[in-house]
C-alpha positions as CSV (number, residue, x, y, z in Angstrom):
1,X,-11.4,-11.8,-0.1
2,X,-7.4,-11.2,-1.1
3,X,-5.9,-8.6,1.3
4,X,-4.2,-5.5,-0.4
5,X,-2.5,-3.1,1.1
6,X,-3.3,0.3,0.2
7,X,-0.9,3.7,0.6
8,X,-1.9,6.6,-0.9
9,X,-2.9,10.1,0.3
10,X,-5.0,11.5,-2.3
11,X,-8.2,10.6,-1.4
12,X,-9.9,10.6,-5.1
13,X,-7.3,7.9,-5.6
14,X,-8.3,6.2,-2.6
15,X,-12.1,6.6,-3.7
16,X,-11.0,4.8,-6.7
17,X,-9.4,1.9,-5.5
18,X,-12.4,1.5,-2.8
19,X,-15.2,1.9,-6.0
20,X,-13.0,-0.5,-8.6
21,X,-11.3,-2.7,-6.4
22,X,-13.2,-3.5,-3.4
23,X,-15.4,-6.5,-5.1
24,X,-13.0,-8.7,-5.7
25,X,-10.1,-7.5,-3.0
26,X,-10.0,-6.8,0.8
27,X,-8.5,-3.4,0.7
28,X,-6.4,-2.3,4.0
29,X,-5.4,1.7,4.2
30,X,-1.8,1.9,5.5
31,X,-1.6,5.3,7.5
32,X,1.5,7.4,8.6
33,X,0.5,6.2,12.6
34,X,0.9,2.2,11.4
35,X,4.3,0.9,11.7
36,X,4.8,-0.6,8.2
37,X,7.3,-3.0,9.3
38,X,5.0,-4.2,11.7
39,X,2.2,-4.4,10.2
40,X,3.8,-6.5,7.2
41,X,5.1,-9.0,9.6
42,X,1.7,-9.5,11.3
43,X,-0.4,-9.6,7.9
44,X,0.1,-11.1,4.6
45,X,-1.2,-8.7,1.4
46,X,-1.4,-10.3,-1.9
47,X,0.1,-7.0,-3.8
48,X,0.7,-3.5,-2.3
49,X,0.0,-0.4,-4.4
50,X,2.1,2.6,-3.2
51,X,1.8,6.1,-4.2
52,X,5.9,6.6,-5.1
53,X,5.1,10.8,-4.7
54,X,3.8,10.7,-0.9
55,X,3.8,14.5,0.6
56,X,4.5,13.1,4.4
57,X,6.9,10.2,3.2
58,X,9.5,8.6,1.3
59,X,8.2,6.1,-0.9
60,X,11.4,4.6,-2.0
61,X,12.6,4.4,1.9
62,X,8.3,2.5,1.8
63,X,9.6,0.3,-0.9
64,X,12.8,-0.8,0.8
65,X,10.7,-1.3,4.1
66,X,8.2,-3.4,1.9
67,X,11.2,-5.6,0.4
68,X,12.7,-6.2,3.7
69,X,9.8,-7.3,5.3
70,X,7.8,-9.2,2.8
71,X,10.1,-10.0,-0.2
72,X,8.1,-12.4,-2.3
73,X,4.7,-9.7,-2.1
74,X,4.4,-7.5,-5.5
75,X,4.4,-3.9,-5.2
76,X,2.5,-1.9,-8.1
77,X,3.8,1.8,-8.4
78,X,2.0,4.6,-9.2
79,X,2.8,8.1,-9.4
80,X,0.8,11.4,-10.3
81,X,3.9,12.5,-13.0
């Protein structure tokens, strides 16, 4: 299965992705104890969808963490606005 990486706090969105996605995609749940950084470096994703509006996090500081360590991987945004 293609690996995704998942992070999101709402957990009807997460319900969501798990119901629509998980058929066709190997989806990975990135959560505030994971070093992101690491984590990247160790595992490839095919796309990583981020939640931009995080309550415990910065998701433009995630997005530059992303880009640093896995340049060529697409990130979709998504935002509850």
């Amino acid at each position: 299965m293609t690996p995704i990486l998942v992070i999101e706090e709402d957990l009807d969105w997460l319900r969501f992705y798990n119901e629509h996605l998980r058929p066709e995609f190997d989806i990975e749940k990135w959560s505030e104890a994971q070093d992101l950084r690491k984590l990247l470096k160790t595992k490839e994703f095919e796309a990583i969808i981020i939640n931009l509006q995080l309550q415990r996090q910065d998701g433009f500081a995630l997005i530059g963490q992303i880009k640093q360590a896995s340049p060529y991987t697409p990130v979709i945004v998504t935002s509850q606005v």
